[in-house]
N, C-alpha and C positions, 0 to 999 in steps of 0.2 A: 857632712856625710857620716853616717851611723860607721860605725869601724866593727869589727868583728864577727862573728855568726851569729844570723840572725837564731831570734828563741820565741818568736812570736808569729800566729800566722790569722789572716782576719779571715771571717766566715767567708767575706764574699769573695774571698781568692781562693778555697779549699777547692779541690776538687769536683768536680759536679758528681763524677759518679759515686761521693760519699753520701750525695742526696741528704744535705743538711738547710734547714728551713732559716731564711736570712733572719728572721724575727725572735730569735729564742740564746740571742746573745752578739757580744763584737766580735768574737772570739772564735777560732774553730782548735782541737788538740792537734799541736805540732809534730809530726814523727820525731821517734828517733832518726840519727843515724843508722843504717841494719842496711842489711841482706838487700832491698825492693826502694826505687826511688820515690821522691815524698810524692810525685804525681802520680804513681803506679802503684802503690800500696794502700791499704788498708789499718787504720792503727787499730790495737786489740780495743781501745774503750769506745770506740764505734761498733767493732762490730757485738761485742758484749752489751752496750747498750741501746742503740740505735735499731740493731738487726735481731738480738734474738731478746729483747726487753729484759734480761736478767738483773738489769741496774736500772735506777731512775736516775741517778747522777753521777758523776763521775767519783764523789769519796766513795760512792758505792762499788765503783770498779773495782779503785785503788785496794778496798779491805777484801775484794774476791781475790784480787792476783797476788795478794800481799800471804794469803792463808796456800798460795804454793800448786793452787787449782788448775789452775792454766799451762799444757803444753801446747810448743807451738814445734811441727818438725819433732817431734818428742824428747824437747829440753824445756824446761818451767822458766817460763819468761814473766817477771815480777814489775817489768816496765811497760803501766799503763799506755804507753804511746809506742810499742814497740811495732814497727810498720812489718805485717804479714803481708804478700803478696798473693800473684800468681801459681796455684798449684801448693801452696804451702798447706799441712794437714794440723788442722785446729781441735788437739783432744780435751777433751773435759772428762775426766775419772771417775769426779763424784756420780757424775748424771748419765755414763756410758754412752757418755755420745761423740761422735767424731766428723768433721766438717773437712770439706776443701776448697780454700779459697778457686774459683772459677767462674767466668764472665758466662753472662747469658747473652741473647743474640742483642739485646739492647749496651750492649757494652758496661753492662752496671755487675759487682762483684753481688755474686747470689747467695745464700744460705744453704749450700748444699751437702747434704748428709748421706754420711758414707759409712758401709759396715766396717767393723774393727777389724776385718783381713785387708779390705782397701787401703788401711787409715796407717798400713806397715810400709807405705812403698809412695814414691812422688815421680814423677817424671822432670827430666833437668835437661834444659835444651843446652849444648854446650857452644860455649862463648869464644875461646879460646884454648887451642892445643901449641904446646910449648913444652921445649925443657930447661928444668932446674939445674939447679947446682949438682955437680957427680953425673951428668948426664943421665937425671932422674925425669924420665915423660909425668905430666901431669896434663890434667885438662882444667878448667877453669867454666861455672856452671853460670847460668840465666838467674842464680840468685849467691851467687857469691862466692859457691863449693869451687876447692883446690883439690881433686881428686888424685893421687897419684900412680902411676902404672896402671892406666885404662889399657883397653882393647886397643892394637897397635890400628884396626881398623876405625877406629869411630873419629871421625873427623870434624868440624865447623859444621856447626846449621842441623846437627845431627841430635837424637832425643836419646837420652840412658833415662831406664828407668833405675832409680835408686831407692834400696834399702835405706829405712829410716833405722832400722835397729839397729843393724851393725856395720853402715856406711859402707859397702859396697853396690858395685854394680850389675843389678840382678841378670838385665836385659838392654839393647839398644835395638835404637830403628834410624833405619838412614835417611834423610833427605835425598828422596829420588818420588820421580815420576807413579801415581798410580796411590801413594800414600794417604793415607789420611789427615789432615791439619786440622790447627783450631788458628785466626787471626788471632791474634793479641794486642794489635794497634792497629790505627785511622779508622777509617767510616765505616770499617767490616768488621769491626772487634766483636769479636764474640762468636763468628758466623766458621762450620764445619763444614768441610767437603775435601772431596781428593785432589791432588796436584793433576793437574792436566800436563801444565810445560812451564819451565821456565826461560825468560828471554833476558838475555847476559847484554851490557849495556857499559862497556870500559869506559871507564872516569865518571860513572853516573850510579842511579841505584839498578838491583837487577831490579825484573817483574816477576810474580809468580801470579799464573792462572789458576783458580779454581773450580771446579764445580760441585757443587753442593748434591744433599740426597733426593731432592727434586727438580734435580735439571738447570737450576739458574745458575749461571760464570759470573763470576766477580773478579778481578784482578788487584793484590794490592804488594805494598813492599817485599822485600825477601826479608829483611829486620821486623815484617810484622807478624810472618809465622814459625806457627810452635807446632811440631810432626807429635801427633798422639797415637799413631798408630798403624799398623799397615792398613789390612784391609778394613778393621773394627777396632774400636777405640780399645788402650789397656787401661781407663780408667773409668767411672758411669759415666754422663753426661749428662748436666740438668735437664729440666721440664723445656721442650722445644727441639732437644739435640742441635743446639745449634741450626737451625732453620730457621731462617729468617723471612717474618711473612712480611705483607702489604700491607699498607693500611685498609683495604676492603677487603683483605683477605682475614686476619684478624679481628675486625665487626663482623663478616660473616661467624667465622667461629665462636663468637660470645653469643651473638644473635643463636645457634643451633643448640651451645649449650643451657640458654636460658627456658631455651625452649622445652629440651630434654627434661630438665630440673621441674618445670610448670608440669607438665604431662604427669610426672613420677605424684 
């Protein structure tokens, strides 16, 4: 039996929604330990090389993050494999561009660019409220943050949105009825609409109802959503808004844009 933590991870057990081609090595890059689990994260030399082609190989990554290029949450992270998540804000200085990691309605993490007022603020679904030591309240964030003396009202299941600059909390929104969500896990990852109801279910998980901006209900875990907002989202929302089509409803669409494109 292997002893220790493993340091190695093969292609065809990565993750799928890193969308890596089984044929281009054994190998896929290990997270670090950080902030977002290895099944849920994103490592930087993916999305640097894979997603926005700024590297051909990986020594290529390594000499970009090594020159101090790279903030991630706006701390300069020098670890090629340091796993970004969910909602984390991806700057690059040189190139005045700023990303945020977030799922499209296919569950895959997308390339989404965001202006430099957006790129000041993240939203942090909170995990746990507890007190510390001296009877000091703290909350505990969806990617690691130990916040301390929050809102006496912000409770579990509930969204702050948080300053990147100077680590407080600009704004919250509560986990209730009528809200806005984005899933974040199972078969709905990716998909936006408002809470309809939730159904409580002692010793089991609850459910939580949705319905999207075109009418279709979905229902999935209460561990798989993330509240972004009341009635309209506080951050953009990639190409789709979260709408998730059919498969003849999406052929139609390509089929009307190809057609648009010939005419022109």
């Amino acid at each position: 039996m292997a002893r220790g933590p493993k340091k190695h991870l093969k292609r065809v057990n990565a993750p799928k929604h890193w969308m890596l081609d089984k044929l281009s090595g054994s190998f896929a890059p290990r997270p670090s330990a950080g902030p977002h689990k290895l099944r849920e994260c994103l490592p930087l030399i993916i999305f640097l090389r894979n997603r926005l082609k700024y590297a051909l190989t990986g020594d290529e990554v390594k000499k970009i993050v090594m020159q101090r290029l790279i903030k991630v949450d706006g701390k300069v992270r020098t670890d090629v494999t340091f796993p970004t998540g969910f909602m984390d804000v991806i700057s690059i200085e040189k190139t005045g561009e700023n990303f945020r990691l977030i799922f499209d309605v296919k569950g895959r993490f997308t390339v989404h660019r965001i202006s430099s007022e957006e790129s000041r603020y993240k939203l942090c679904r909170v995990r746990r409220v507890a007190t510390g030591p001296k009877g000091v309240p703290y909350i505990v964030t969806h990617d690691g943050r130990s916040i301390r003396y929050p809102d006496p009202s912000i409770k579990v299941n509930d969204t702050i949105k948080y300053d990147i600059t100077n680590g407080k909390i600009r704004d919250f929104v509560k986990f209730d009825n009528g809200h806005l969500v984005m899933v974040v896990g199972g078969r709905n990852l990716g998909r936006v609409g408002h809470i309809t109801h939730r159904e409580r279910h002692q010793g089991s998980f609850d459910i939580v109802h949705i319905k999207d901006a075109v009418g279709n209900t979905f229902a999935t875990r209460l561990a798989n959503v993330f509240v972004i907002g009341r009635q309209k989202p506080l951050i953009s929302l990639p190409r789709g808004k979260g709408v998730r089509l059919s498969i003849a409803e999406e052929r139609d669409r390509r089929l009307a844009e190809k057609e648009r494109n010939s005419s022109l």
